[in-house]
N, CA, C and O of each residue as an XYZ file, in Angstrom:
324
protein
N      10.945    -35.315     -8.158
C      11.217    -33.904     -8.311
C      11.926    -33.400     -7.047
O      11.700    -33.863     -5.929
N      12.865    -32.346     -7.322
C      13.733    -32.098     -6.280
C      12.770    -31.182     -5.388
O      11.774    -30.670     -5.898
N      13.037    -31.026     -4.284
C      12.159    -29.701     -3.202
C      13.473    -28.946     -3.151
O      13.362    -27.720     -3.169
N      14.577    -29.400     -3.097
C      15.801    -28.437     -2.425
C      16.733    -27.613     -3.592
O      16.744    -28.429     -4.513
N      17.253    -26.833     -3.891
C      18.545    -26.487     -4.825
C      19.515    -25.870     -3.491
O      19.429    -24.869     -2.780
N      20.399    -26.950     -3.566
C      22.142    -26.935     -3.133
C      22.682    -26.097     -3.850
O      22.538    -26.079     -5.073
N      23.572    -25.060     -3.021
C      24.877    -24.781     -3.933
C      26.141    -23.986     -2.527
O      26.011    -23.439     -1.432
N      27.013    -24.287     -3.230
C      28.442    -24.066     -2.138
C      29.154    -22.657     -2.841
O      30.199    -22.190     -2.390
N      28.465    -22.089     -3.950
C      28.734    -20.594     -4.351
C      27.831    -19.576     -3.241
O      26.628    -19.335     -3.344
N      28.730    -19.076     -2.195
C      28.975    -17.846     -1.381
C      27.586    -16.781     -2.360
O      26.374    -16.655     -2.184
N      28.437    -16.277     -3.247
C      27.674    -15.243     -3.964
C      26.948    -15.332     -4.544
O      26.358    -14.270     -4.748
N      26.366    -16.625     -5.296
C      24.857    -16.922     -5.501
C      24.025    -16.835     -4.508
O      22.952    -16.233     -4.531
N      24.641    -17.626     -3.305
C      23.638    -17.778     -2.209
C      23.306    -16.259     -2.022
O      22.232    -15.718     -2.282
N      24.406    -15.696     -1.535
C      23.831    -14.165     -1.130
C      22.725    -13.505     -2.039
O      21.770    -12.903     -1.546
N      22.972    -13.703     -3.850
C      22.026    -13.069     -4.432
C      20.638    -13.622     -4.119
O      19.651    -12.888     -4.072
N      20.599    -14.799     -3.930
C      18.891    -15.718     -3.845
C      18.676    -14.821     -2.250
O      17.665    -14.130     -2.121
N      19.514    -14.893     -1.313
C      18.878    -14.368     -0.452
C      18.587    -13.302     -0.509
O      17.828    -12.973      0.403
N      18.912    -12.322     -1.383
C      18.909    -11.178     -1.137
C      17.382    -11.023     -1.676
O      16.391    -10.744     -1.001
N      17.490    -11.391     -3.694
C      16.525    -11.204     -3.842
C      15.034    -11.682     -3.689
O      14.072    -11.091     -4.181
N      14.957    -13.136     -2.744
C      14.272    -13.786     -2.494
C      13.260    -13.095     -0.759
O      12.047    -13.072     -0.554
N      14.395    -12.650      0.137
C      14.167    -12.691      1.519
C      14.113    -13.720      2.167
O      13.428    -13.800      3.186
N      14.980    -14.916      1.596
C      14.726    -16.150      2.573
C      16.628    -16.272      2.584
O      17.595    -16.147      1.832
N      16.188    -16.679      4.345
C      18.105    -17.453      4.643
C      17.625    -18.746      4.468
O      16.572    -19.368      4.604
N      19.250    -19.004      3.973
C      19.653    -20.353      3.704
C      19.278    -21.710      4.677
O      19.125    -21.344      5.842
N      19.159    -22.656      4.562
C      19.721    -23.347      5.536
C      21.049    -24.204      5.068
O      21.619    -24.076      3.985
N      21.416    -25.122      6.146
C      23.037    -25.308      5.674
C      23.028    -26.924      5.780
O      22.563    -27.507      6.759
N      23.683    -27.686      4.488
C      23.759    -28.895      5.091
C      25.153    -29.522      4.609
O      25.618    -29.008      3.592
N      25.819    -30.471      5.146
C      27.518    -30.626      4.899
C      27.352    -31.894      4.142
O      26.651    -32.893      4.307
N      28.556    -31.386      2.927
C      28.226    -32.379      1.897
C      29.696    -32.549      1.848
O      30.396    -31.545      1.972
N      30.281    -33.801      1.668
C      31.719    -33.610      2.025
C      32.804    -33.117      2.538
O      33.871    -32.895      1.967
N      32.495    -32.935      3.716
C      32.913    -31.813      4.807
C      32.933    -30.373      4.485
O      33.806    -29.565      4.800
N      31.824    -30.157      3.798
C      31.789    -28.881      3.207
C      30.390    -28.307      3.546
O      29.482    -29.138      3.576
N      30.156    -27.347      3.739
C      28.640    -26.477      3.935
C      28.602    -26.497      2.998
O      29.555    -26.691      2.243
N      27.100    -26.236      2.605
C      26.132    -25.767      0.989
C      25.038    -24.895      1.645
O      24.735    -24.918      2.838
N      24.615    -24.298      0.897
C      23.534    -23.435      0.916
C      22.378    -24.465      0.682
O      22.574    -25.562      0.158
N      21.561    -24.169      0.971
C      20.254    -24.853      0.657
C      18.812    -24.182      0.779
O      18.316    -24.094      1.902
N      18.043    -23.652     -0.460
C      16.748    -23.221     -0.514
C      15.787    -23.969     -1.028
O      16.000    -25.017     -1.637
N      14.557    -23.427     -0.793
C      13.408    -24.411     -1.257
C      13.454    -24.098     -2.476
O      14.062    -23.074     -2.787
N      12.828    -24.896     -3.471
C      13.031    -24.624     -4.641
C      11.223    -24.269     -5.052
O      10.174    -24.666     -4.544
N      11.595    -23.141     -6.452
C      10.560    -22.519     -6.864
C      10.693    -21.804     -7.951
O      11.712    -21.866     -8.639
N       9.580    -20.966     -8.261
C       9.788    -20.759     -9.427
C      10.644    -19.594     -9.508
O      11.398    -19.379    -10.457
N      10.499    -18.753     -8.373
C      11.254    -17.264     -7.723
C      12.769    -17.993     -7.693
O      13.704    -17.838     -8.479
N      12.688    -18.698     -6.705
C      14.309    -19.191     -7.210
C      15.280    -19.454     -8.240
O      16.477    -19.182     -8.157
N      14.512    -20.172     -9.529
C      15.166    -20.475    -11.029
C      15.287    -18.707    -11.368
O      16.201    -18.202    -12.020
N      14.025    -17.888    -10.691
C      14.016    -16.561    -11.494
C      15.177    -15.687    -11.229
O      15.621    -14.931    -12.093
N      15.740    -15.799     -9.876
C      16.752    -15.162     -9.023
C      18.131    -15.985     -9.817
O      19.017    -15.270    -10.284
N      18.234    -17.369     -9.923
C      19.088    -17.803    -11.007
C      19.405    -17.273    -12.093
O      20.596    -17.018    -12.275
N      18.894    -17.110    -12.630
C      18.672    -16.596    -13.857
C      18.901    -15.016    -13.874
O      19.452    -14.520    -14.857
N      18.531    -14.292    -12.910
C      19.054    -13.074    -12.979
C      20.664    -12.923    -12.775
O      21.435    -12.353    -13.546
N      21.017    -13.642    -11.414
C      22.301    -13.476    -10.904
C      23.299    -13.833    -12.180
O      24.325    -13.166    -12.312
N      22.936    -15.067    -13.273
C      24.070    -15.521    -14.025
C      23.856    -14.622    -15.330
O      24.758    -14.690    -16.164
N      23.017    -13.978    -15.543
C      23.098    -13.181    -16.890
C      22.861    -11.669    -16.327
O      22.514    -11.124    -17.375
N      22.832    -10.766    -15.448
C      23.112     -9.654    -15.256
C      24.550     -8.983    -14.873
O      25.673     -9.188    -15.335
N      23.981     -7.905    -13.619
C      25.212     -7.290    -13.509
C      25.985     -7.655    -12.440
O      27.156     -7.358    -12.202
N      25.083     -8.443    -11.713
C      26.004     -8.938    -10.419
C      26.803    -10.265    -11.066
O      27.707    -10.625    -10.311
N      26.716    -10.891    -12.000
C      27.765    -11.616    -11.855
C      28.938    -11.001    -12.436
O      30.021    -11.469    -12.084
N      28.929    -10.016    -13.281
C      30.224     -9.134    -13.508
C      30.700     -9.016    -12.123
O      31.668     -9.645    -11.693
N      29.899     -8.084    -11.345
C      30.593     -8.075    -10.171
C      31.319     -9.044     -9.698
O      32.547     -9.079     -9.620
N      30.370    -10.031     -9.300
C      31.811    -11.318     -8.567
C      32.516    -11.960     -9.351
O      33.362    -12.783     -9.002
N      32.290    -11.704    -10.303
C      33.398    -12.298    -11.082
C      35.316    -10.796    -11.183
O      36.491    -11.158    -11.255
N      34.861     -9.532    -11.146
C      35.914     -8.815    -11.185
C      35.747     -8.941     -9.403
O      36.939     -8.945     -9.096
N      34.997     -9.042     -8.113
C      35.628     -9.297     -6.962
C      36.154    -10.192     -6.972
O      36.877     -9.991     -5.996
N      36.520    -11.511     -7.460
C      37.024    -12.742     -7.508
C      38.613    -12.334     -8.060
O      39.547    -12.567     -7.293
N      38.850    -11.808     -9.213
C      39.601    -10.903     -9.919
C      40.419    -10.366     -9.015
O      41.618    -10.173     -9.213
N      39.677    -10.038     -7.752
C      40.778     -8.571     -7.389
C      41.524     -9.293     -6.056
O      42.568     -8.950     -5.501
N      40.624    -10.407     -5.741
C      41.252    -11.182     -4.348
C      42.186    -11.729     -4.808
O      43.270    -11.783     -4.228
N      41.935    -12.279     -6.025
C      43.258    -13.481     -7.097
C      44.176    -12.437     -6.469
O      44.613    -12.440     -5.318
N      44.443    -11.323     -7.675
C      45.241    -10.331     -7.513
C      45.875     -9.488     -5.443
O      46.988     -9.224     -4.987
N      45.021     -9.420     -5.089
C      45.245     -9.313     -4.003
C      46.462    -10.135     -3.289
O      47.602     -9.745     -3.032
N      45.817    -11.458     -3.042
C      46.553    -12.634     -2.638
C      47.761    -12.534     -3.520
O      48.689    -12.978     -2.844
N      48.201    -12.172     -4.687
C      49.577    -12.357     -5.110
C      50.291    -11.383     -5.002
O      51.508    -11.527     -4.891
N      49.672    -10.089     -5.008
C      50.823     -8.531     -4.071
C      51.200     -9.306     -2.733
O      52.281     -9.166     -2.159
N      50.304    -10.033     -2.364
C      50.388    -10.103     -0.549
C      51.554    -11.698     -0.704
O      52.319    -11.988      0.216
N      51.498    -12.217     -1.500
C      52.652    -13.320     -0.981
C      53.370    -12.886     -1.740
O      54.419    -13.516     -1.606
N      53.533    -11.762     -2.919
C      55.145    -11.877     -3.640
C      55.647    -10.805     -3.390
O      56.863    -10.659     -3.503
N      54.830     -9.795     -2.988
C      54.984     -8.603     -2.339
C      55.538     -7.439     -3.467
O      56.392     -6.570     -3.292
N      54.755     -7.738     -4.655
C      54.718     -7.156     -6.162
C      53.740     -7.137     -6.810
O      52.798     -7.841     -6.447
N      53.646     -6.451     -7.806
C      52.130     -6.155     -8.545
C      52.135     -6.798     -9.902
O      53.175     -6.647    -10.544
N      50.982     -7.618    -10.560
C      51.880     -7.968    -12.038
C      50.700     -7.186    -13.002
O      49.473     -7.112    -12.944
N      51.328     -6.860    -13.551
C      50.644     -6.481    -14.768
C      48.955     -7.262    -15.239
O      48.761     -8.473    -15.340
N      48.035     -6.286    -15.436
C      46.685     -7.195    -16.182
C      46.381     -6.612    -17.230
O      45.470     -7.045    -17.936
């Protein structure tokens, strides 16, 4: 049985921390940081909120707006959505 849940999603991590009160710790998995919490039952519960409520609308239209962002900023034009 696992003790740890990994993940390299930014905005999950933030939601577990948020709604949990625990920071991450960090461990490099292909030259990459991951998040890393103990695992529990509060944790699957914080899962489970973040992917079927309202915060993942949120990062999903902030994700949306950086896309968009980043392409005014290198074409130096707006495109239609």
């Amino acid at each position: 049985m696992k003790t740890e849940f990994e993940t390299s999603d930014i905005y999950l991590a933030s939601a577990i921390s948020l709604w949990l009160k625990i920071f991450p710790s960090f461990k490099i998995v292909n030259d990459r940081a991951v998040f890393v919490f103990p695992v529990s039952e509060d944790l699957y519960g914080a899962i489970n909120d973040f992917n079927s409520g309202e915060l993942s609308r949120y990062v999903l239209l902030l994700k949306r707006l950086r896309s968009e962002m980043y392409f005014v900023r290198k074409t130096g034009g707006c495109k239609n959505v």
